[in-house]
PyMOL CGO cylinders between C-alpha atoms (Angstrom):
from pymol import cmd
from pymol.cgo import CYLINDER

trace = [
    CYLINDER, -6.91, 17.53, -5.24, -7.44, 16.28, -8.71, 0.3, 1, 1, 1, 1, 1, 1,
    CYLINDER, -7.44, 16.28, -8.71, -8.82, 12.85, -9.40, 0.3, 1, 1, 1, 1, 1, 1,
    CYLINDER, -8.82, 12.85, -9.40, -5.47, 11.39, -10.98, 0.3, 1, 1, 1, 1, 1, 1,
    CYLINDER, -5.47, 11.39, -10.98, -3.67, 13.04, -7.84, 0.3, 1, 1, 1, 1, 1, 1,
    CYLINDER, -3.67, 13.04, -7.84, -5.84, 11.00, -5.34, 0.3, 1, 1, 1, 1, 1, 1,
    CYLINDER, -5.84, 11.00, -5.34, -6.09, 7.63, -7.44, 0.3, 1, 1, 1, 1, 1, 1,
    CYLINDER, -6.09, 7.63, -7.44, -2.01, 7.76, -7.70, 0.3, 1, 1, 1, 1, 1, 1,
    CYLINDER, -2.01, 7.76, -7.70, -2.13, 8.66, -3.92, 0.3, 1, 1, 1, 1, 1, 1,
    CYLINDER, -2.13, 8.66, -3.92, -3.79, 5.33, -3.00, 0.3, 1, 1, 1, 1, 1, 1,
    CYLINDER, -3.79, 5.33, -3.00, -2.08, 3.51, -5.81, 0.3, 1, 1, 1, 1, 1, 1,
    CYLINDER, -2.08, 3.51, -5.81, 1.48, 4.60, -4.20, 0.3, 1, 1, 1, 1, 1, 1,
    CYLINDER, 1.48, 4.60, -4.20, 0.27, 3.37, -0.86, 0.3, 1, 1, 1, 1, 1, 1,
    CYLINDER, 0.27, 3.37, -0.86, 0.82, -0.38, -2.10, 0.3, 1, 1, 1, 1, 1, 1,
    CYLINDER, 0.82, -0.38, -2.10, 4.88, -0.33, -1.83, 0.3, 1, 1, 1, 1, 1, 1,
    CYLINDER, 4.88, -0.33, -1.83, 5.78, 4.05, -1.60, 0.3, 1, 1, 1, 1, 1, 1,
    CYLINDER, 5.78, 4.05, -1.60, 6.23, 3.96, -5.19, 0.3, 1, 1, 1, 1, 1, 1,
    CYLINDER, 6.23, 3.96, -5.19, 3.88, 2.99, -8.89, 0.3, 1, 1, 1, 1, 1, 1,
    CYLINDER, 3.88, 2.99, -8.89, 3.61, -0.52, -8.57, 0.3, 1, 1, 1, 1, 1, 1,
    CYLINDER, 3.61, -0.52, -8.57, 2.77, -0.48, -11.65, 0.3, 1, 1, 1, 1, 1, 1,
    CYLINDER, 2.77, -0.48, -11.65, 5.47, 1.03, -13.23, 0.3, 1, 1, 1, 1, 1, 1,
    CYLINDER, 5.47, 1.03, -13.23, 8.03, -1.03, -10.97, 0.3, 1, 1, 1, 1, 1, 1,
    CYLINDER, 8.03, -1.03, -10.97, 6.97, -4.22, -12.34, 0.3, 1, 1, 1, 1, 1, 1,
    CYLINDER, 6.97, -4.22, -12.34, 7.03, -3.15, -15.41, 0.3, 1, 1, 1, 1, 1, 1,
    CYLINDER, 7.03, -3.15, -15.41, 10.67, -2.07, -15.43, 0.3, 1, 1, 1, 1, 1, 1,
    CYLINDER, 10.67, -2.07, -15.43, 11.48, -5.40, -13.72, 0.3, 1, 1, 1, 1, 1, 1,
    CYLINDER, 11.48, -5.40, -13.72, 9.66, -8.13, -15.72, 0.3, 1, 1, 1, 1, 1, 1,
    CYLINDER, 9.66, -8.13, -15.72, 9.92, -6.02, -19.78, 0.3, 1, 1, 1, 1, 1, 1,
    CYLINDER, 9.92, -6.02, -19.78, 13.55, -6.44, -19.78, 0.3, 1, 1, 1, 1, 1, 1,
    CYLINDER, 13.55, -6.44, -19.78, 12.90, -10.90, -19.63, 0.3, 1, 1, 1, 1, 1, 1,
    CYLINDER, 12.90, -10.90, -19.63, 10.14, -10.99, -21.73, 0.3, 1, 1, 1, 1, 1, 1,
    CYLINDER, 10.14, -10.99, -21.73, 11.46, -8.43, -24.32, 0.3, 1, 1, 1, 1, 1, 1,
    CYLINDER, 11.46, -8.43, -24.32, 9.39, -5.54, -24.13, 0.3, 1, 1, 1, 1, 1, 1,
    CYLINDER, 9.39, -5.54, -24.13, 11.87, -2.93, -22.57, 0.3, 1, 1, 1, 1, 1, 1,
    CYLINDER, 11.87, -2.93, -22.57, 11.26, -1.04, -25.35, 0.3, 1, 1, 1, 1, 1, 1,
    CYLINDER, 11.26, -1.04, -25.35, 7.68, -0.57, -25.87, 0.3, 1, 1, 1, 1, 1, 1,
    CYLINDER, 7.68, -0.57, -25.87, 6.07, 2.72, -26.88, 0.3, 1, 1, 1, 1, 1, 1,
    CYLINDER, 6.07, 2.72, -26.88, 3.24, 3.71, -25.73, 0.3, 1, 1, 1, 1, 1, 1,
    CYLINDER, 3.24, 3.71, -25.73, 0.13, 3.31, -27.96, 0.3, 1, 1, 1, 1, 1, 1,
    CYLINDER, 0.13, 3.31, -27.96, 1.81, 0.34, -29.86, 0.3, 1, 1, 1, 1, 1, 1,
    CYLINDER, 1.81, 0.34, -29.86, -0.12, -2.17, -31.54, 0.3, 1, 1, 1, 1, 1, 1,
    CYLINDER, -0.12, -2.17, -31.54, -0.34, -5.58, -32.56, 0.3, 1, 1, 1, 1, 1, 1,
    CYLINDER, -0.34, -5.58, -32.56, 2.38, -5.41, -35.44, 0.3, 1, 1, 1, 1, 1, 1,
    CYLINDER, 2.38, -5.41, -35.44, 3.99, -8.82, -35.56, 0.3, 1, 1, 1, 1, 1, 1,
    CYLINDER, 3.99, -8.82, -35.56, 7.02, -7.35, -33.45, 0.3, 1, 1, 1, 1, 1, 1,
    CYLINDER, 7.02, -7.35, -33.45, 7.39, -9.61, -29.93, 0.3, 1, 1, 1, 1, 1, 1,
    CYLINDER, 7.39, -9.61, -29.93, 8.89, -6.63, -28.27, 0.3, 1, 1, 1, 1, 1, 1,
    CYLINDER, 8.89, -6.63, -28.27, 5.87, -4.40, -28.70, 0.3, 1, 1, 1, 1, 1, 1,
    CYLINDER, 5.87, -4.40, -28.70, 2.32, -4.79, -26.24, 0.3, 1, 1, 1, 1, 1, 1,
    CYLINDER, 2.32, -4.79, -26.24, -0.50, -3.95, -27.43, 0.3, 1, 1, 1, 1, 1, 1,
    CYLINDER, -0.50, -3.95, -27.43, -3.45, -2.44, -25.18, 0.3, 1, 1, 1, 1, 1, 1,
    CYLINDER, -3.45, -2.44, -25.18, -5.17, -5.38, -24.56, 0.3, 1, 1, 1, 1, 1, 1,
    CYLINDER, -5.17, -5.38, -24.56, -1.74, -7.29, -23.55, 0.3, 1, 1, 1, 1, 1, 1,
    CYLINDER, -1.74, -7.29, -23.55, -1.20, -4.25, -21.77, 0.3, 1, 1, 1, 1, 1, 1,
    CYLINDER, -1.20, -4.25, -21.77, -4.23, -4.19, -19.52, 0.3, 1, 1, 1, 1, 1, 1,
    CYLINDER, -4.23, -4.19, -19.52, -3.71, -8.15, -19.07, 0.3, 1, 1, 1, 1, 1, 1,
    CYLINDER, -3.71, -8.15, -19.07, -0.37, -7.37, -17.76, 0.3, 1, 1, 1, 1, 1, 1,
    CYLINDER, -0.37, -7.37, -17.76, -1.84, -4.23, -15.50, 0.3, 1, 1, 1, 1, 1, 1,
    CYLINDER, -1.84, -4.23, -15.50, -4.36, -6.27, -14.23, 0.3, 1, 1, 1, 1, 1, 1,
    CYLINDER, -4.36, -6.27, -14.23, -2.10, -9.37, -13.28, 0.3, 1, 1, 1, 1, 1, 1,
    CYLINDER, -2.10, -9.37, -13.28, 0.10, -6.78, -11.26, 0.3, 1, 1, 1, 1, 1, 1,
    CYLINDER, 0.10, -6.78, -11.26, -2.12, -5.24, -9.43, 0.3, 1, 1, 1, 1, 1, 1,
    CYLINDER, -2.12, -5.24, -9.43, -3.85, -8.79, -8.94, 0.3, 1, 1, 1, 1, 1, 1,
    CYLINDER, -3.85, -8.79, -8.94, -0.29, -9.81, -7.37, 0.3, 1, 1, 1, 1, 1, 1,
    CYLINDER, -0.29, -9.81, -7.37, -0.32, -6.87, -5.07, 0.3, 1, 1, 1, 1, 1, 1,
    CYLINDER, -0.32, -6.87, -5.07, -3.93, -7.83, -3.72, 0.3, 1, 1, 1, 1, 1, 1,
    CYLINDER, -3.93, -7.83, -3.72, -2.81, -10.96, -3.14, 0.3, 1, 1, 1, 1, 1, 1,
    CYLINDER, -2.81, -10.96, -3.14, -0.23, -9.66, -0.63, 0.3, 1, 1, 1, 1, 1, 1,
    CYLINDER, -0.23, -9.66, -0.63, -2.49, -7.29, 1.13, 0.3, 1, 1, 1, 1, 1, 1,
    CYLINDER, -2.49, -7.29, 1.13, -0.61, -4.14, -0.28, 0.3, 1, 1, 1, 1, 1, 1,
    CYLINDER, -0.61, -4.14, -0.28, -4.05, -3.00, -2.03, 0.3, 1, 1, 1, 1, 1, 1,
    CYLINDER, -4.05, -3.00, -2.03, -5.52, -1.01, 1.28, 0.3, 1, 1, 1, 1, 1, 1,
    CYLINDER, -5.52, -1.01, 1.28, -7.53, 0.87, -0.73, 0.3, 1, 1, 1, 1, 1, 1,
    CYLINDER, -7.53, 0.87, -0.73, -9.00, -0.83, -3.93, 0.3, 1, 1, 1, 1, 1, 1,
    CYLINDER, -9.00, -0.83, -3.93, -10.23, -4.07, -5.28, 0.3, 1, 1, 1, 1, 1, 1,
    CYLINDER, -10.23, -4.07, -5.28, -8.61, -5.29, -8.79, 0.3, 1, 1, 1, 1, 1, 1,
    CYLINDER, -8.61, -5.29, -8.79, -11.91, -5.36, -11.09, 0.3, 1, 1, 1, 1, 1, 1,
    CYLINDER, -11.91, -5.36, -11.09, -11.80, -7.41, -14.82, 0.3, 1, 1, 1, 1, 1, 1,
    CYLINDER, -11.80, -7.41, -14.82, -10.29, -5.59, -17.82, 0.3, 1, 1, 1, 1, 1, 1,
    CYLINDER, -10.29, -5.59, -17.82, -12.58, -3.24, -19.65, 0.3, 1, 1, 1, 1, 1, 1,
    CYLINDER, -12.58, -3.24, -19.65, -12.57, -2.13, -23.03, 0.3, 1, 1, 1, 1, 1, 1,
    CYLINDER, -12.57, -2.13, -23.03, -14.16, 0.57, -24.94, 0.3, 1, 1, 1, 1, 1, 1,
    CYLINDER, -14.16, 0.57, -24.94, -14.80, 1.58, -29.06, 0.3, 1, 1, 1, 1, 1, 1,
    CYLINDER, -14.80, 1.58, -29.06, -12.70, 4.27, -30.65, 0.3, 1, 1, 1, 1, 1, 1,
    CYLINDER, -12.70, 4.27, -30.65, -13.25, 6.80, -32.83, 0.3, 1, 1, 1, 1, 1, 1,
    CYLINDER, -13.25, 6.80, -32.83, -10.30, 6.68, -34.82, 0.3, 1, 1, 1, 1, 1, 1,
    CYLINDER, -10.30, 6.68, -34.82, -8.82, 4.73, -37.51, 0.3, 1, 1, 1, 1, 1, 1,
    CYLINDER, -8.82, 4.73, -37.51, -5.51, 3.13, -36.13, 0.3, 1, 1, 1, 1, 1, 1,
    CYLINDER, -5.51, 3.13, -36.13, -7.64, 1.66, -33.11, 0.3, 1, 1, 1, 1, 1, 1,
    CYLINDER, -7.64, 1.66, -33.11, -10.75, 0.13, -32.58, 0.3, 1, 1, 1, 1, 1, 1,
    CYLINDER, -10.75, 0.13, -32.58, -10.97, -0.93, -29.49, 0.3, 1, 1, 1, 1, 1, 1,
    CYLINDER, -10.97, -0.93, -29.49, -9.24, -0.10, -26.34, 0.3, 1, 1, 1, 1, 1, 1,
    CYLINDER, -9.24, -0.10, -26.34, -8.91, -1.81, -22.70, 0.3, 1, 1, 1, 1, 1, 1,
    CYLINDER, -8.91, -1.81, -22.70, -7.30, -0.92, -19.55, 0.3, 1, 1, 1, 1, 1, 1,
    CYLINDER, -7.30, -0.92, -19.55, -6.90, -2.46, -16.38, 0.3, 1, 1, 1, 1, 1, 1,
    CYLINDER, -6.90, -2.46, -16.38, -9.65, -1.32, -13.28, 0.3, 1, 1, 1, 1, 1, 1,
    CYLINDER, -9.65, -1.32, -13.28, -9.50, -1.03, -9.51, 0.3, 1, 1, 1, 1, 1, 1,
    CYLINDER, -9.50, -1.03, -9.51, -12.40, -0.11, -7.32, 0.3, 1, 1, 1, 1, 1, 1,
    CYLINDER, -12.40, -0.11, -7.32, -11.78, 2.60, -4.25, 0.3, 1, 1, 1, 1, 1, 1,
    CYLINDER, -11.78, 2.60, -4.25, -12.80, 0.12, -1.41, 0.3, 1, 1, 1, 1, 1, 1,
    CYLINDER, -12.80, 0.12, -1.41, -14.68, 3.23, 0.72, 0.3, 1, 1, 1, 1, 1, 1,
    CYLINDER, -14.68, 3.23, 0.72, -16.16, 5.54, -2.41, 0.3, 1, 1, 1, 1, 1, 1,
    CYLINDER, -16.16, 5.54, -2.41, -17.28, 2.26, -5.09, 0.3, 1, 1, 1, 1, 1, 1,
    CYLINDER, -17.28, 2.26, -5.09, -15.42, 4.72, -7.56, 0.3, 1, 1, 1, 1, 1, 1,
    CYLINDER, -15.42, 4.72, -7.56, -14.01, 2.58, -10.77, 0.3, 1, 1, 1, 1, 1, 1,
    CYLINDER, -14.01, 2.58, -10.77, -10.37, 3.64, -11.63, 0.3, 1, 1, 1, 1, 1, 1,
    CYLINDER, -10.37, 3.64, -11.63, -8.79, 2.69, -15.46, 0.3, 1, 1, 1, 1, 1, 1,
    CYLINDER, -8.79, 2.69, -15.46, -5.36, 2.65, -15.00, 0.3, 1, 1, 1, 1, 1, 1,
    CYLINDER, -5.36, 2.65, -15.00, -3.78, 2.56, -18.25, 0.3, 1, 1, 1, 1, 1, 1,
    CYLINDER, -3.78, 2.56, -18.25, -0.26, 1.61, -18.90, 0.3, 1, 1, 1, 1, 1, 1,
    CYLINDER, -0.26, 1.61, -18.90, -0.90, 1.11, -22.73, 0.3, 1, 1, 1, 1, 1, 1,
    CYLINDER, -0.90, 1.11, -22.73, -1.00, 4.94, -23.15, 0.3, 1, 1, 1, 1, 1, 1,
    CYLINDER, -1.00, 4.94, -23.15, 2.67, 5.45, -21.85, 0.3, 1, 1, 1, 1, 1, 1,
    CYLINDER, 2.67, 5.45, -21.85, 6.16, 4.09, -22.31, 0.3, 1, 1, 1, 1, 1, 1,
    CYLINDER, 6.16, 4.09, -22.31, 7.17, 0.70, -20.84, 0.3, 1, 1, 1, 1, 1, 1,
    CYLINDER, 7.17, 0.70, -20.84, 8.01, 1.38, -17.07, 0.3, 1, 1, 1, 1, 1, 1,
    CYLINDER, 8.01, 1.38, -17.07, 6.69, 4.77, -17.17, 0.3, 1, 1, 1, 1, 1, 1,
    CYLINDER, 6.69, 4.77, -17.17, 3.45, 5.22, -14.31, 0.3, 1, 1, 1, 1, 1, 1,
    CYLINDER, 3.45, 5.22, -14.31, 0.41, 4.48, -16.15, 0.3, 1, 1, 1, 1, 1, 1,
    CYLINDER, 0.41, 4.48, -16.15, -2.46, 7.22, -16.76, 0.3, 1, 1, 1, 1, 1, 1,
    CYLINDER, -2.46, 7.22, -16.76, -4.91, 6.52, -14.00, 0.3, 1, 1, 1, 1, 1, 1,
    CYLINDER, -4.91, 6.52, -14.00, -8.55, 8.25, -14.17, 0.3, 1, 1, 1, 1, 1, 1,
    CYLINDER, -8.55, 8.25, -14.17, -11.73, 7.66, -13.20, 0.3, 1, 1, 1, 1, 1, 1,
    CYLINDER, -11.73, 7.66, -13.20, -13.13, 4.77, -15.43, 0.3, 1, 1, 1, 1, 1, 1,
    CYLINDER, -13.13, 4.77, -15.43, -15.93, 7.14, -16.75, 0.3, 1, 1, 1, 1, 1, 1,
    CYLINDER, -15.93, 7.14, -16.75, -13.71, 9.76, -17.77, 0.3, 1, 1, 1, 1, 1, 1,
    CYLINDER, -13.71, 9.76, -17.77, -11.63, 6.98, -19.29, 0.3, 1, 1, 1, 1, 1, 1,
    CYLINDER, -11.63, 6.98, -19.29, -14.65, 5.40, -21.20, 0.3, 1, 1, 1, 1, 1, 1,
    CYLINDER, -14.65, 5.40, -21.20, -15.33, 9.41, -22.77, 0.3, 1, 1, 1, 1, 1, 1,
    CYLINDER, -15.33, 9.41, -22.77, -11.60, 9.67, -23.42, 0.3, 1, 1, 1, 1, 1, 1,
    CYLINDER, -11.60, 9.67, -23.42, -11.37, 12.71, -21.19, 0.3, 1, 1, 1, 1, 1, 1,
]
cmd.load_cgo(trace, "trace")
């Protein structure tokens, strides 16, 4: 099974759905951000996220599902960010979770999708080489 396959599988196991993606759909709508695009930046318009907002927003999900005991599998870690390569970006974060039995880091990204879409979830080395 790829590595994506068995991160979403344990992801899923929190409510039989993305999480993620749920709470995204549910809170954007309040605080304006229905709309975002994926890979938006910081451009002076409230209803755009950028990554970093993105991964704060990740992270404080998932941090809300630990809370409840509905995160079997993983630990919520801090945000981490990396450098990019290219010229629209310079820096890039995403929100981690740790596989409780393996120690394996996970990114999982929401930036890189649309609001309410299921975020891009990798292992966090794979992440940091932009595989």
């Amino acid at each position: 099974m790829p590595a994506n396959a068995v991160a979403r599988r344990h992801l899923h196991h929190a409510q039989g759905h993305d999480p993620v993606a749920w709470y995204e759909r549910r809170i954007a709508p309040e605080a304006g951000t229905a709309g975002a695009k994926a890979r938006s930046t910081a451009s002076g318009d409230p209803s755009l996220i950028d990554c970093v907002e993105s991964s704060l927003n990740t992270t404080s999900a998932l941090l809300m599902l630990q809370g409840l005991g509905l995160l079997r599998y993983h630990r919520v870690e801090p945000y981490e960010s990396r450098m990019l390569l290219d010229l629209a970006h310079f820096v890039h974060s995403t929100a981690v979770l740790t596989d409780l039995k393996t120690d394996q880091k996970w990114a999982v990204d929401s930036w890189v999708r649309n609001s309410g879409e299921p975020p891009d979830v990798r292992p966090l080395a794979d992440w940091y080489r932009g595989d």
